[in-house]
NUZADREN-301786 format. One line per 8 residues: number of its first residue (from 0); their letters; for each residue y negated, x negated, z negated of N, C-alpha, C. Coordinates in steps of 0.2 Angstrom, whole numbers, m for minus. Layout:
! NUZADREN-301786
NUM) A) Y/X/Z/Y/X/Z/Y/X/Z  ...
This chain:
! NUZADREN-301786
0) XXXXXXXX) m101/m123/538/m96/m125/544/m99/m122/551  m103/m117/551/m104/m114/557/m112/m118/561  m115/m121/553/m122/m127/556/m119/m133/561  m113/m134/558/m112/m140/560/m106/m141/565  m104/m135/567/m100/m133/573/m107/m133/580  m110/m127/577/m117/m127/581/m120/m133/585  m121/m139/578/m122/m145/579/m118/m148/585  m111/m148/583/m107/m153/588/m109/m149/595
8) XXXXXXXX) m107/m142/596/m112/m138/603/m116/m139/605  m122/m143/602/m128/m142/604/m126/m150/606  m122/m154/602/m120/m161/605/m118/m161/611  m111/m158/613/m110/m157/617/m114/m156/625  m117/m150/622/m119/m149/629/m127/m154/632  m128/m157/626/m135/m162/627/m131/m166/631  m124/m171/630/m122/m175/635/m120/m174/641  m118/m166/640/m116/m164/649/m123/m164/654
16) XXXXXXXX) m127/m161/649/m133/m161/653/m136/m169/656  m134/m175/653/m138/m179/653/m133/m183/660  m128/m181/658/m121/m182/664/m123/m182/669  m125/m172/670/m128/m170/675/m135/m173/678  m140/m176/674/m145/m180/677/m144/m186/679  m139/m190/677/m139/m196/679/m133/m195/685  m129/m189/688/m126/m189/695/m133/m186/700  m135/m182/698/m140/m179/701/m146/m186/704
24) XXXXXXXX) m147/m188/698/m150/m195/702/m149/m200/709  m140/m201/706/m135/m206/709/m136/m203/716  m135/m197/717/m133/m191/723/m141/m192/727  m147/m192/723/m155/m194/729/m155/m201/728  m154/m206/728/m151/m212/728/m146/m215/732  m141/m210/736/m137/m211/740/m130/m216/738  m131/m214/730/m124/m217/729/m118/m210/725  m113/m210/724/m107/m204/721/m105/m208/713
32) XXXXXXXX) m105/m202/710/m104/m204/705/m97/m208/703  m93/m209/710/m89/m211/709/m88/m220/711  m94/m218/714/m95/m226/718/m101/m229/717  m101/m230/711/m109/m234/708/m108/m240/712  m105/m245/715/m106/m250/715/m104/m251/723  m104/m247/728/m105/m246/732/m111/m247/737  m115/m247/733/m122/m247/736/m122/m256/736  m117/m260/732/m120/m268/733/m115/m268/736
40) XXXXXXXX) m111/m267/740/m106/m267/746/m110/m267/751  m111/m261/751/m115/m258/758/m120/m264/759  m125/m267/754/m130/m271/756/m126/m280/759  m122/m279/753/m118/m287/758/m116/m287/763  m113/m280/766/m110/m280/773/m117/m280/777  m122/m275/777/m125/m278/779/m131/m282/782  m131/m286/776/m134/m293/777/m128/m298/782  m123/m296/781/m118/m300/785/m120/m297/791
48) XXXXXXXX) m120/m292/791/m123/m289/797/m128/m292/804  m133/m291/797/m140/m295/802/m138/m301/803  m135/m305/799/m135/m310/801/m131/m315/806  m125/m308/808/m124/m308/814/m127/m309/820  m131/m300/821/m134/m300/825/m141/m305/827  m143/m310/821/m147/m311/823/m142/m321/828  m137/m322/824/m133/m327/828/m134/m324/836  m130/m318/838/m131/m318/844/m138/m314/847
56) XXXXXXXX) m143/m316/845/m148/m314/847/m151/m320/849  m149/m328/843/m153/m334/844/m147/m337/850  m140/m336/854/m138/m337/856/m142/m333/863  m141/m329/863/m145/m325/871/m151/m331/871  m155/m329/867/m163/m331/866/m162/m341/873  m158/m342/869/m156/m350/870/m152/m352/878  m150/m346/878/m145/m348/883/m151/m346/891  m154/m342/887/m160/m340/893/m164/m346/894
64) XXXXXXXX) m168/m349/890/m168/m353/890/m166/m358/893  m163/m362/895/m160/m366/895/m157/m365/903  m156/m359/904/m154/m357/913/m160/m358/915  m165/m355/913/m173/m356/915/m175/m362/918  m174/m367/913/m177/m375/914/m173/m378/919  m165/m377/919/m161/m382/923/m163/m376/930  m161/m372/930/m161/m367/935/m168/m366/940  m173/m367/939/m179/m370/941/m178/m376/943
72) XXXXXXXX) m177/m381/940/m175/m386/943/m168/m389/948  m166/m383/950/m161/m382/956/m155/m386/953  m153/m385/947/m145/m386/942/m142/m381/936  m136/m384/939/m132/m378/931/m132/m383/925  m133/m379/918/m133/m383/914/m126/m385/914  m121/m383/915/m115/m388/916/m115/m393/920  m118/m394/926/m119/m401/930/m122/m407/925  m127/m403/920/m130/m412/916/m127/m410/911
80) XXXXXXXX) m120/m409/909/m115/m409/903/m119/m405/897  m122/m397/899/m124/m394/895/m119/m386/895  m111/m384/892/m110/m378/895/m110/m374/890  m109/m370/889/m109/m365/885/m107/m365/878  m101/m368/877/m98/m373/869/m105/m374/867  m106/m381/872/m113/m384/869/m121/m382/867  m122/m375/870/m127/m371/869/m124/m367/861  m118/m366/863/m116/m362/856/m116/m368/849
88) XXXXXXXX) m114/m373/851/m115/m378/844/m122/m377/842  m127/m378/848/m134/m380/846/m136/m370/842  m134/m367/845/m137/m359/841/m134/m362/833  m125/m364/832/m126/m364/825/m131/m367/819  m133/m371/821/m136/m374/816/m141/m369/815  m146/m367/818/m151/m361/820/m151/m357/816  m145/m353/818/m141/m348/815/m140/m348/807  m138/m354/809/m136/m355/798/m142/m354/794
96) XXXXXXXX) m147/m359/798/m154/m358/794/m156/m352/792  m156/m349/797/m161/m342/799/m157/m339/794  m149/m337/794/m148/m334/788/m148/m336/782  m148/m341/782/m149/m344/772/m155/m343/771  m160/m341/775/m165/m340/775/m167/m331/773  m165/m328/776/m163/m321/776/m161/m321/768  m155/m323/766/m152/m323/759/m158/m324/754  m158/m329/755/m164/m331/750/m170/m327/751
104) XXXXXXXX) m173/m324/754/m177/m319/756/m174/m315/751  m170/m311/753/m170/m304/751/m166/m305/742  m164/m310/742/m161/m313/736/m168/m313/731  m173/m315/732/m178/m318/730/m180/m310/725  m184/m308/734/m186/m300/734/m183/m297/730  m175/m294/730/m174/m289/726/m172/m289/718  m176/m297/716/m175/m300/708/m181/m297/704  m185/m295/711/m193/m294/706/m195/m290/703
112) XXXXXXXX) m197/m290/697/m197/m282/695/m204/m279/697  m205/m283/700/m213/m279/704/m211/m276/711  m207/m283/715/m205/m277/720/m204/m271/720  m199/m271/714/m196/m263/713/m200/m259/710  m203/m259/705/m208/m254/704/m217/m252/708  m218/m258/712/m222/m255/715/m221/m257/724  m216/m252/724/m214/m253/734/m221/m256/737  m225/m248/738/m230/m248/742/m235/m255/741
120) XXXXXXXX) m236/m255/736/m242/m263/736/m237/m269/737  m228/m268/735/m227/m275/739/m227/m276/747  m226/m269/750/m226/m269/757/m235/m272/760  m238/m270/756/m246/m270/759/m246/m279/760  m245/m282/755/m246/m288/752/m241/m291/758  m236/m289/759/m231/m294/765/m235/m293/771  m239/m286/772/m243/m283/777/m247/m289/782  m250/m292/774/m258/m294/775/m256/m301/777
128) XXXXXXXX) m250/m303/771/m249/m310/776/m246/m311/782  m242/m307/785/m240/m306/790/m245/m308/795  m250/m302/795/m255/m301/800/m258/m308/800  m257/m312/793/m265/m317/792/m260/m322/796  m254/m323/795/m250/m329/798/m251/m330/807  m251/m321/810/m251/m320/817/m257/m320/819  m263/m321/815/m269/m323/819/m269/m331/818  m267/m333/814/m267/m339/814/m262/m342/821
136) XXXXXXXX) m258/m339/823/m254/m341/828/m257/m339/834  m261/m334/833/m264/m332/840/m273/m337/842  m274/m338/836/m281/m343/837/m279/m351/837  m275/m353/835/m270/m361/834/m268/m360/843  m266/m354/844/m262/m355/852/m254/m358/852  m251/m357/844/m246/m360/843/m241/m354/845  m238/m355/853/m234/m348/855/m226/m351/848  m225/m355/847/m218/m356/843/m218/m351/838
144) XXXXXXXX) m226/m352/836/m224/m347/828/m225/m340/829  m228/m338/837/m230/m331/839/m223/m327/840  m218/m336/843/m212/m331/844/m207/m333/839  m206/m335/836/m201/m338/830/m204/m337/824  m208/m339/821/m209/m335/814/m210/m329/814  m217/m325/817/m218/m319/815/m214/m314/819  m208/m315/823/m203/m311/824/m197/m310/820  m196/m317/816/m193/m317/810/m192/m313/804
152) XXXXXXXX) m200/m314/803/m206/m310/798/m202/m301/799  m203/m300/803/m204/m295/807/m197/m290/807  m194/m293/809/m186/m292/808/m185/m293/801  m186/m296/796/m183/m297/788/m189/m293/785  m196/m291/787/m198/m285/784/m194/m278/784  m190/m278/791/m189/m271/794/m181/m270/789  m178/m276/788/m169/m277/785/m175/m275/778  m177/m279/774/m178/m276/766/m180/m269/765
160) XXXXXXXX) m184/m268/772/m188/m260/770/m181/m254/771  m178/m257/775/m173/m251/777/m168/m253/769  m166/m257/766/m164/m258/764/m165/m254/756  m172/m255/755/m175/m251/751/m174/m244/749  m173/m240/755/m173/m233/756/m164/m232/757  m157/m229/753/m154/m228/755/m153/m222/758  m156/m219/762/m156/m213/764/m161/m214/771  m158/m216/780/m160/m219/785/m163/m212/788
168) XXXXXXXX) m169/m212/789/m173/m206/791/m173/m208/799  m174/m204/806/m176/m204/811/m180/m210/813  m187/m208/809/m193/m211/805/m190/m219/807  m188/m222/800/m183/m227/798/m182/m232/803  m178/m227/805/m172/m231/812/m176/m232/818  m182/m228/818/m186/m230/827/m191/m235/825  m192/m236/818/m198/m241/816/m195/m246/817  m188/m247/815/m184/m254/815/m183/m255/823
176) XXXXXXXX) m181/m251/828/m181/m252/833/m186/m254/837  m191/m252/836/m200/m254/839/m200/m262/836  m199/m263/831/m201/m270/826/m197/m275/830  m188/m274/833/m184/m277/833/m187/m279/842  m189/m274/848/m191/m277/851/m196/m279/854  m202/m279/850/m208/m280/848/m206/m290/847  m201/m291/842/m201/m297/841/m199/m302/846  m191/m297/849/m188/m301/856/m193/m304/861
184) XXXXXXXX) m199/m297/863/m203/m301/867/m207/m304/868  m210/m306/859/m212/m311/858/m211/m318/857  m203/m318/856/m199/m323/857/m197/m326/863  m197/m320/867/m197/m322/875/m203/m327/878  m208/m322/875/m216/m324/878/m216/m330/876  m212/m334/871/m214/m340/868/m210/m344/872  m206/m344/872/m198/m349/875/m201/m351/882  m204/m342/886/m205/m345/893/m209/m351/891
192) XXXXXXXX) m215/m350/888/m222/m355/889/m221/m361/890  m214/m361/882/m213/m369/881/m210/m373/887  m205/m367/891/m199/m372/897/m204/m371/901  m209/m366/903/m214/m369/908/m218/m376/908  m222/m375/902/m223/m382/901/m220/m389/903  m215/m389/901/m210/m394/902/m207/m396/908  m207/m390/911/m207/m388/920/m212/m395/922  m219/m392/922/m225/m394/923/m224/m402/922
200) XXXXXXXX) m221/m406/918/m221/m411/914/m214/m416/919  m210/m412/921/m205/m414/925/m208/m415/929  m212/m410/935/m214/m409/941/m218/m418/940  m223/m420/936/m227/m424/937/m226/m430/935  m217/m432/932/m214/m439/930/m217/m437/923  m218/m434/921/m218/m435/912/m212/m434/910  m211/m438/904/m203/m436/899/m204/m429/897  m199/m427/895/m198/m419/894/m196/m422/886
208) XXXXXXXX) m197/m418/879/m194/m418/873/m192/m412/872  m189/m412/870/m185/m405/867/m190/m402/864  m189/m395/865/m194/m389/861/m190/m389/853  m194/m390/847/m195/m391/842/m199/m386/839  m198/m385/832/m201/m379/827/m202/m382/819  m207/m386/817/m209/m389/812/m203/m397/812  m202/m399/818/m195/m404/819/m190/m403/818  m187/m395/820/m181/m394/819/m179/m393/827
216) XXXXXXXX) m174/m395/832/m174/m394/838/m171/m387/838  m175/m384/843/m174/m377/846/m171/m377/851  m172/m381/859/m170/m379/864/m171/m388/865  m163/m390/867/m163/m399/867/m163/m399/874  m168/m399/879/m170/m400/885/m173/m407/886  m171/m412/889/m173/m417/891/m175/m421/896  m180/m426/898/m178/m429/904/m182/m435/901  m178/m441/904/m179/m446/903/m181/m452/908
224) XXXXXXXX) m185/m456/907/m186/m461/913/m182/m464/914  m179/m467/918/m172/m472/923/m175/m474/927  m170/m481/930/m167/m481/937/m160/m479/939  m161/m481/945/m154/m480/948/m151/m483/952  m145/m487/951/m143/m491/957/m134/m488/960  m135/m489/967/m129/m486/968/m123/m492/968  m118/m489/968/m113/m496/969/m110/m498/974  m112/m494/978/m110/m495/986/m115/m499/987
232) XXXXXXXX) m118/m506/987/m122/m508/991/m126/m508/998  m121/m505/1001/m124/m503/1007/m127/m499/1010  m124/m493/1005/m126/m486/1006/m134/m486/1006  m138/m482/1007/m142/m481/1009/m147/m476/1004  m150/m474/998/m151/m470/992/m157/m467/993  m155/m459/991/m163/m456/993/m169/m458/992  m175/m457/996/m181/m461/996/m184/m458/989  m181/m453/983/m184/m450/978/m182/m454/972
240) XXXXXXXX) m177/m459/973/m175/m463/969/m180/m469/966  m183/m470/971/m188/m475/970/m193/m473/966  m194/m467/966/m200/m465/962/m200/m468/957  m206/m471/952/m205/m476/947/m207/m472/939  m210/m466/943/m208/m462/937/m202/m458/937  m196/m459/942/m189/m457/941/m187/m453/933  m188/m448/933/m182/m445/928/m174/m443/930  m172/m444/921/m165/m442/922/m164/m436/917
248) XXXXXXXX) m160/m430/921/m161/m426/919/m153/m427/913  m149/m428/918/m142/m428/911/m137/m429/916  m129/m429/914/m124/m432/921/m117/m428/917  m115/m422/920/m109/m420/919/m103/m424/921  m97/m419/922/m93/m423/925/m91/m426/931  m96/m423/935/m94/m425/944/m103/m428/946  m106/m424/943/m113/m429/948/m118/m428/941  m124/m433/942/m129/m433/939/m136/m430/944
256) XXXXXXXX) m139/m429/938/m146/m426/943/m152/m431/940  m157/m431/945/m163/m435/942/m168/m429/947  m175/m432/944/m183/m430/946/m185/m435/950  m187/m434/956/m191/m440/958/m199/m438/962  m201/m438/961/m208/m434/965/m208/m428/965  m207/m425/961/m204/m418/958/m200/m413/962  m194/m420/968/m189/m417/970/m182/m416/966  m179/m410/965/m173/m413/960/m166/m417/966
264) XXXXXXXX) m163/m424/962/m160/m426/966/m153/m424/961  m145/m425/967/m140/m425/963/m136/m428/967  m133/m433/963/m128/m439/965/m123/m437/962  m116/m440/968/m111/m440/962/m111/m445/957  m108/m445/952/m109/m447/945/m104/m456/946  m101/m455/949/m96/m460/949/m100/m466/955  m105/m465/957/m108/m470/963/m114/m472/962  m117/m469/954/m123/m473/954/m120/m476/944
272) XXXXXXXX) m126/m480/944/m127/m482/939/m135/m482/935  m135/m479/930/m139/m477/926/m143/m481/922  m148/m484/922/m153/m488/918/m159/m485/915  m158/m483/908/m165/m480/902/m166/m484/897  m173/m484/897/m177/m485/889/m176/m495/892  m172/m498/889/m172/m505/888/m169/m508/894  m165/m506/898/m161/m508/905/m166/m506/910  m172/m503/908/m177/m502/915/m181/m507/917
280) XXXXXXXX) m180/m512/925/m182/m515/927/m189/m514/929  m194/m516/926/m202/m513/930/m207/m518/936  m202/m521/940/m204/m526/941/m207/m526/950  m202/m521/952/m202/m518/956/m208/m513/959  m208/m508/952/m213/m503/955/m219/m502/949  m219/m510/947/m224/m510/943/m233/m509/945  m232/m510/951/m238/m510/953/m240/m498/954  m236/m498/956/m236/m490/955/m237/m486/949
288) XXXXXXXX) m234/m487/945/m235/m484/938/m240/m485/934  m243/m494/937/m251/m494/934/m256/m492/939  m256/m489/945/m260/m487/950/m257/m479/951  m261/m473/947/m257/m469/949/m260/m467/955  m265/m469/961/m267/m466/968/m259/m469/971  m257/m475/969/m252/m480/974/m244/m473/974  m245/m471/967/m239/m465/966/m238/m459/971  m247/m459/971/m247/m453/973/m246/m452/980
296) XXXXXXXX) m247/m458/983/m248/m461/991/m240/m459/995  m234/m462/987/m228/m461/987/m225/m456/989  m229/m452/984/m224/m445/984/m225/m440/991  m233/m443/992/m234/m438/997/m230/m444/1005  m229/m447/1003/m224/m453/1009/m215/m446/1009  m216/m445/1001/m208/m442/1002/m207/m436/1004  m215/m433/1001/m213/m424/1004/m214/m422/1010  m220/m429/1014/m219/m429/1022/m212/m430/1026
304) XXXXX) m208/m431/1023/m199/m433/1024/m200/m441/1030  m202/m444/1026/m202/m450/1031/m198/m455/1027  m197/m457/1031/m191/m464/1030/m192/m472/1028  m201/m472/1030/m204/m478/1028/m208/m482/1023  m205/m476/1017/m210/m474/1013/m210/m480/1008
């Protein structure tokens, strides 16, 4: 009787012990024994989180953008029916991807049994491609992927690694803040290039296409060839109107804007009349669009401010 009381004691105390290891654990783990299930809370708030901030970070990113281009070229993006609703529509799509992307990422990741048992070599392995992607974009010259994917990269490295670790060290938290603006200015640095470019494309009567990232639109900036005719017949149209590689930039509610010799023009919206793509007469300044000296001869007729151009 006394072996097997002993027995049950030595039962006992085997499971109190094993109790006490497995809180002990939970507790350098950064969960309570009371809240196992805590820790996948924590992780979906936030993932909801990032994927927040990354909405208004592609919303900044865009909106800068976009002031850049019009505002350079001496317009608000509300004047060519661009305001801020509309800048917000265009971030959602963005947004949506970026985080379904983030989900399945980290969704992927934290299935693996390799990830988890060997941290350090998967972080190495993300290292490598990382690095191998960003030379690739630095020797392509491709600023889109310098500033959009491996800022991505970059940030969804810094969400899993923190993620990994529940316990945020000093360490931790300044690597993720170096990572996070490390990425913005890369993102910057890329944006500006694209809306310079495009500047450049305006100044010289070329069409403008939207900045695109594997054909998904990033920043819908446009400018398109026209004419313009006004409806007052009498009236008298700026000499920049005639440019025959006239661009039109876009038409809010009270005026449009167009390019003409790389001056920006703005009309009230209700006095001219718009003709693109298939309405454009070339009959006129045919001779000029196949002569680009006769062009040139033009512009410099419009920026001497002459009236007999």
């Amino acid at each position: 009787m006394d072996r097997r009381g002993r027995q049950v004691s030595g039962s006992k105390s085997n499971l109190r012990a094993a109790m006490r290891t497995v809180r002990n654990k939970r507790k350098r783990d950064g969960q309570s024994p009371d809240t196992a299930t805590a820790g996948l809370r924590f992780d979906w708030q936030s993932l909801l989180g990032f994927g927040g901030a990354l909405v208004g970070l592609f919303f900044v990113l865009l909106n800068a953008g976009y002031l850049h281009f019009y505002e350079e070229l001496g317009v608000r993006p509300e004047e060519v029916g661009l305001d801020r609703v509309g800048v917000l529509a265009r971030t959602a799509g963005i947004a949506l991807a970026v985080f379904f992307a983030v989900f399945a990422v980290v969704a992927v990741t934290s299935s693996i049994p390799f990830v988890r048992t060997h941290r350090f070599l998967s972080l190495c392995i993300f290292g490598v491609v990382y690095y191998s992607i960003f030379i690739f974009a630095v020797v392509t010259r491709n600023f889109w992927v310098q500033g959009i994917v491996i800022p991505f990269l970059g940030l969804l490295f810094a969400f899993v690694f923190l993620m990994s670790h529940k316990r945020f060290s000093k360490m931790l938290i300044l690597a993720s803040v170096l990572v996070g603006a490390g990425a913005l200015c890369l993102a910057l640095r890329a944006e500006r290039s694209a809306v310079d470019r495009r500047l450049e494309y305006a100044a010289s009567g070329i069409p403008v296409k939207p900045v695109t990232l594997f054909n998904f639109p990033i920043l819908d900036i446009y400018a398109e060839h026209a004419q313009v005719a006004l409806m007052d017949k009498s009236e008298r149209s700026p000499v920049e109107l005639r440019d025959p590689n006239l661009l039109f930039l876009g038409k809010g509610s009270s005026v449009a804007a167009f390019i003409g010799c790389g001056n920006t023009v703005i009309m009230p919206a209700d006095k001219v009349v718009v003709r693109m793509g298939d309405g454009i007469n070339f009959r006129k300044s045919g001779k000029m669009r196949d002569d680009p000296r006769l062009r040139w001869e033009f512009c410099q007729c419009v920026h001497a401010h002459r009236n007999d151009c």
